[in-house]
N, C-alpha and C positions, 0 to 999 in steps of 0.2 A: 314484509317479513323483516326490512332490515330494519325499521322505526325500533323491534323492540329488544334490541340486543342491546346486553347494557355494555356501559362504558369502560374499560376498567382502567382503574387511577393511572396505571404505569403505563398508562398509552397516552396519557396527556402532554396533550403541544404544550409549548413555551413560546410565547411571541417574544421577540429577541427584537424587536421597535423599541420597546420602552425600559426605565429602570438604569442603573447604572453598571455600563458597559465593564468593568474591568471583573468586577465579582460574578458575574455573567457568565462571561468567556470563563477564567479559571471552573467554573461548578460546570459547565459543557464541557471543556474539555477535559477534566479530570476522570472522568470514566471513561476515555478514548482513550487517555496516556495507558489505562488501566489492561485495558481492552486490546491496544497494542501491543505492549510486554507481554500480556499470559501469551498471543502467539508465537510469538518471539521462544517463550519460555517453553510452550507445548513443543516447538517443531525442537527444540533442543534436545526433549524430553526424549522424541521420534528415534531421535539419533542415539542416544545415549544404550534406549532401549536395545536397537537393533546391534550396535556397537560392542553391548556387554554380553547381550544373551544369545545372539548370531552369528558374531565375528566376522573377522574382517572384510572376506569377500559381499556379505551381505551389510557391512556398510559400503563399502566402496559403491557397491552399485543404488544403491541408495544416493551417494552423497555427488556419484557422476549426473543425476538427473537435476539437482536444484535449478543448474542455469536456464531448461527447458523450463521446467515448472514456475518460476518466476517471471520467465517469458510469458507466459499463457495467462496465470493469474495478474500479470500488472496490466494485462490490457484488459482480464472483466472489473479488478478494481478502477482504471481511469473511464469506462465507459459508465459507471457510478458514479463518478466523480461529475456526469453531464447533470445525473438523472437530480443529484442532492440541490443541484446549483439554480435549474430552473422549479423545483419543487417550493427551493426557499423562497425563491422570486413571487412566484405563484402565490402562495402561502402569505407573504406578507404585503404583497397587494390585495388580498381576500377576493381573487378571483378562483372562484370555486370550480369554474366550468374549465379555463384552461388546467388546474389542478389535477381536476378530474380525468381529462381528457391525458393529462402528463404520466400520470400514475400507470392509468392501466398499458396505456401503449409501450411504456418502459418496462413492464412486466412482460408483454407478448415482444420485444427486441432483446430482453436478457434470457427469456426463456430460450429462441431463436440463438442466440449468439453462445451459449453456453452450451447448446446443443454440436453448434458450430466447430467450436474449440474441443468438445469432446472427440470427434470425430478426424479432426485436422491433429490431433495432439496424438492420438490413437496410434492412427495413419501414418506420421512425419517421424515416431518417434525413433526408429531404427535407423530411418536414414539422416538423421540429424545428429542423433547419439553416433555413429558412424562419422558423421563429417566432426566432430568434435575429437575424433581418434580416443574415444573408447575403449579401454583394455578392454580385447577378445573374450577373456574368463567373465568378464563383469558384464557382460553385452545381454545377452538372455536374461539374465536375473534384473537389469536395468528399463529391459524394454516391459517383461512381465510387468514391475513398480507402476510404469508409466500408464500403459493399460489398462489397469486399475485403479489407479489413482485420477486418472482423467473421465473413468466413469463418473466422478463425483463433481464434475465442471458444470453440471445444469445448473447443480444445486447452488455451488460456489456462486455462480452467476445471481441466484435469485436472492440468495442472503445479500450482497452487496445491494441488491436491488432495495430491497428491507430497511440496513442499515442505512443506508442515503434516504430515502423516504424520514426516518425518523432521525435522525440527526439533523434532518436541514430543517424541521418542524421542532428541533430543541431537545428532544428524547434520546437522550446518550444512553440512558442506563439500561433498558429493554434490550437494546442490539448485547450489551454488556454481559447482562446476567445469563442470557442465549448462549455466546460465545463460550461466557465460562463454563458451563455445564456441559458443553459439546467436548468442549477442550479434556475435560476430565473422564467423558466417557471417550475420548480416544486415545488417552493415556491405558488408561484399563484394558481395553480392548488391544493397544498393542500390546504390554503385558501376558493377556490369555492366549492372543493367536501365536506371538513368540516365543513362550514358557512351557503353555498347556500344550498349545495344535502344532506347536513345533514348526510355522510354516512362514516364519522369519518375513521373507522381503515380500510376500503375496500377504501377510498377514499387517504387516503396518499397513500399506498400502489399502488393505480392507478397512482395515480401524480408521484413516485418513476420509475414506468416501464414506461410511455411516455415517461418520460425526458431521460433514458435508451436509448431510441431509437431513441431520434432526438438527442442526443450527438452522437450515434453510426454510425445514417443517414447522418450526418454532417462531420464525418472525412473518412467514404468509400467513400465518394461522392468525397472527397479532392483530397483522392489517386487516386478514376476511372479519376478524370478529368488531373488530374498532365503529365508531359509529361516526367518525370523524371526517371531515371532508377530505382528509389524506385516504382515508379507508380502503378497500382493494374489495371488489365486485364482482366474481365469473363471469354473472352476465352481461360486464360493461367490457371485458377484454377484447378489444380490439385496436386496429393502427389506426391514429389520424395523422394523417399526411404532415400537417404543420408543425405538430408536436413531435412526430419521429425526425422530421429535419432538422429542428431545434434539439432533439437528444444526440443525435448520429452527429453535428454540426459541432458539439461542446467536447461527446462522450471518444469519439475516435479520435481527435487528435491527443487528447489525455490519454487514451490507451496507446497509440504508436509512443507515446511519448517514453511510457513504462519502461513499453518490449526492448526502443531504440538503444536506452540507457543498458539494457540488458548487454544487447547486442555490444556495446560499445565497450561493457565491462570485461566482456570477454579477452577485446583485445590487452585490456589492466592483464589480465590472469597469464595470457600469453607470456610479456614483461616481465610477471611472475616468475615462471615456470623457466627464467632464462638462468635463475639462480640455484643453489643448490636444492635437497631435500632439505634443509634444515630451514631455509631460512621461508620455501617455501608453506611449510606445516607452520613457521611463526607467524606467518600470514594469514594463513586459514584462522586459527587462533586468535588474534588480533582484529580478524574482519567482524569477530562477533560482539563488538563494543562497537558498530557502524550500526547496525540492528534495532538495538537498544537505543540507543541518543537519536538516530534517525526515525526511530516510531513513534517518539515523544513526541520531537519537534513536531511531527505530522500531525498530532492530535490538534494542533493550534491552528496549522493550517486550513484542518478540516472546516477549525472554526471560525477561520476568517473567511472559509467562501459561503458559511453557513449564513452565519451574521448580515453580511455583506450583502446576498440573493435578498433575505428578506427585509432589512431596510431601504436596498435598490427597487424593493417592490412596493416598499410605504415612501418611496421620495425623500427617504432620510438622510440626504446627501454630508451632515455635520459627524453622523453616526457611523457611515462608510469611512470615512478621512479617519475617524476616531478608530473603526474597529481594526484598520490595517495596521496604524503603528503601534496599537494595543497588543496583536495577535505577535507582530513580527518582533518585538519588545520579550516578549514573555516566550518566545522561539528562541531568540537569542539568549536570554537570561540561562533557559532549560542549558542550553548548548555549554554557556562557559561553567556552569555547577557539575554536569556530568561529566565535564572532558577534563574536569577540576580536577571530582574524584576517580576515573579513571587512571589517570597520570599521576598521582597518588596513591594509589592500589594497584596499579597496572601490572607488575609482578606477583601477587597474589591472587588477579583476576584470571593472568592468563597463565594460572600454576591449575587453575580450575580444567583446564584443557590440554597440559602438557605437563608432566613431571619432567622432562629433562630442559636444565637450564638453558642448553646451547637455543632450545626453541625457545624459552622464553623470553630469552634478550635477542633474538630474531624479532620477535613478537612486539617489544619494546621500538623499534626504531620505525614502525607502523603505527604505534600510540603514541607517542612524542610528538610526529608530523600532524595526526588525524585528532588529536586532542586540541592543541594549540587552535587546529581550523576549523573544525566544526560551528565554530560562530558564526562563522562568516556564510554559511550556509545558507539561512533564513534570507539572506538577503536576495538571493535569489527563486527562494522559493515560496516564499510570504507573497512577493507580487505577481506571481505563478496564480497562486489561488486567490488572489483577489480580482486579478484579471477575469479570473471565470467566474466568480459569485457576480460579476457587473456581465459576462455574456461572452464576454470573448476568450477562445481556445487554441485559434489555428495558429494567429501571429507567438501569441505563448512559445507555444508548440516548438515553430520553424527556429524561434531564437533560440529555446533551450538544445534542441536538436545541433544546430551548429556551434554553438556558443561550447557547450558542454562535451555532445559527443564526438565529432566532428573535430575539435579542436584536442581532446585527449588522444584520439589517436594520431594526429598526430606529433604530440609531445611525444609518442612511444618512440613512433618511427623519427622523430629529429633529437628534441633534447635527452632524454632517455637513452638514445642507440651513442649518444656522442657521449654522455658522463658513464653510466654505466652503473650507479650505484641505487642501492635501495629507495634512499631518500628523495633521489631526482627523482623515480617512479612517484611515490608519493605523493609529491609533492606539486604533481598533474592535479590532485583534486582541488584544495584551495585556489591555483592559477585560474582553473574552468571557472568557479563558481564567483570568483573576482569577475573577470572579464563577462560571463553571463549577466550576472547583478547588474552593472552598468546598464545592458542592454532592456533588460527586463523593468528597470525600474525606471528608464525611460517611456518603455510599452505602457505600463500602468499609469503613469502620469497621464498620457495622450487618454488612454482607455476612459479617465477618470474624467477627463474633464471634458470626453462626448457627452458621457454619462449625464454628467451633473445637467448639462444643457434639457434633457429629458425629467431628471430633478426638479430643477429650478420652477 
């Protein structure tokens, strides 16, 4: 039955072996940059919606959940992050049977694990929103959000499954065109349940898990119908031992790695929260140009581990060396353009979020530090993912883990508690990703030249 299902164009791989590397990468990633901003832009939308036509208390509880939710979701996106890396590997070695074998088992461990997180996220949510000290008024309406909105964790899981499948095969635009269209019908849909049904924070919350699911419905549908050796099969879904070690082995430490950052930011927010309202709201404000410049840069990433998997799997050892200072090059470039025009617009961008000045020159001494640094970022995170398109995730993992989280808290608790001032806070983040970089771009050198010995 499946011989006679035809192809369609927009599911066509890209072998990313051959041709020239720089026009490459930009035409791959350019629909990820794309693809990352409309989220960016929809979840702003979330907020806007609930913010104008709800009010306050229905945002606040709303906006007390992000830290859980980004918890949750950063660990199904890094366990994607396992499935894209040995797909490309697979894929550009044209071993079709580990492929095969990689696919489906990654579909029956994101199904499993998204199931997982529904349930844990469910469950956890009151008493975590609770240890987070939760305004009491916002508590009920916060956990309702959560409950519903973690109903849509299957889904979430399997779309990430999707989009790693066909990113690490070349096909950026499919996962794209998906996303947008979900994005839009969950704009809509908050609109009708906030406007029409009047049912505010249970109503975005609903809009957030359909859209969940026809993004999700949209890209299994892609793979059941494809004829490609990436393709997705019912009757092939099952675990094979080797291949779920190889995902679980890549995918959980990229996911602790997510959550840990989560965790770690929190203590930033604490730091925060040591100053007044003013200058904390110019922070909130100002965090949302971290969003934007960081979803960019990740588009390159993505496609340094893309690249990376599948000429690690043709033996194209000149082409790995080439794709990383290519990726981390054009990371860096993104980084000093936006943080350019950020800090050139920064008072008109963060007028978009606060009419009263006093927040927006609050807002200002957040984009001055985080504009200036944001270059420096890639350096850290470029060999991040290139470590994992060549195999390896734990070592990654343990440096960024100490190097970054580990080490910001305690800037809070030492340098931070001894100056006292905005900028010392902020100025934890360029420190971390200095002293990380070192350590990581050590890791990837070693990593690189196991590597090559299997090359060679």
């Amino acid at each position: 039955m499946g011989e006679t299902v035809k192809k369609p164009v927009l599911q066509s791989a890209r072998d990313l072996t051959t041709g020239a590397l720089a026009p490459q990468i930009i035409r791959f990633s350019l629909p990820l940059i794309f693809s990352n901003l409309l989220q960016v832009l929809f979840n702003m939308a979330d907020v806007a919606v609930v913010g104008r036509f709800a009010g306050s208390l229905a945002l606040g509880a709303v906006g007390s959940t992000t830290t859980l939710v980004t918890l949750f979701t950063g660990l199904l996106i890094g366990m994607a992050d396992g499935v894209n890396v040995l797909t490309a590997t697979f894929f550009g070695a044209k071993d079709k049977r580990a492929l095969d074998e990689t696919i489906h088992s990654a579909a029956v461990i994101h199904l499993i694990i998204g199931t997982l997180v529904l349930l844990a996220g469910s469950g956890l949510a009151r008493p975590i929103l609770t240890l987070m000290n939760t305004k009491p008024e916002l508590m009920e309406s916060a956990v309702l959000y959560l409950r519903i909105y973690f109903l849509g964790m299957p889904a979430a899981a399997l779309f990430n499954l999707g989009n790693a499948v066909f990113s690490a095969v070349g096909n950026t635009r499919l996962p794209l065109m998906y996303l947008s269209l979900a994005g839009v019908v969950n704009v809509l849909l908050n609109l009708f349940f906030v406007i029409v049904c009047r049912i505010d924070v249970a109503g975005v919350a609903l809009a957030s898990t359909i859209s969940q699911y026809l993004s999700a419905g949209l890209v299994i549908r892609a793979l059941l119908r494809s004829g490609e050796d990436y393709g997705l099969h019912l009757n092939r879904l099952r675990l094979t031992r080797s291949r779920c070690r190889a995902i679980l082995s890549l995918g959980v430490p990229a996911g602790l790695q997510n959550a840990i950052f989560t965790v770690a930011n929190l203590f930033v927010q604490v730091g925060v929260n040591t100053f007044d309202a003013v200058m904390v709201a110019g922070n909130s404000a100002a965090s949302n140009a971290d969003s934007m410049v960081y979803t960019t840069m990740a588009a390159f990433y993505t496609a340094c581990g893309s690249f990376i998997g599948q000429n690690y799997g043709a033996g194209r050892k000149d082409r790995v060396r080439h794709t990383f200072f290519l990726c981390m090059g054009f990371a860096v470039g993104a980084a000093v353009i936006m943080g350019a025009g950020l800090l050139t617009m920064g008072r008109p961008f963060l007028s978009l979020f606060s009419a009263d000045a006093a927040v927006v020159e609050a807002g200002m001494l957040r984009l001055q530090v985080m504009c200036l640094s944001y270059c420096l970022s890639p350096f850290m995170d470029c060999p991040i993912a290139a470590s994992r398109g060549l195999g390896k995730s734990l070592g990654s993992t343990i440096i960024v883990i100490t190097g970054s989280c580990v080490f910001r808290v305690l800037w809070i608790y030492t340098v931070f508690a001894w100056v006292g001032t905005a900028p010392s806070l902020y100025l934890l983040y360029p420190c971390s990703w200095c002293i990380t970089a070192v350590a990581e771009l050590l890791y990837f050198r070693r990593v690189y030249r196991e590597a090559s010995a299997h090359m060679a």
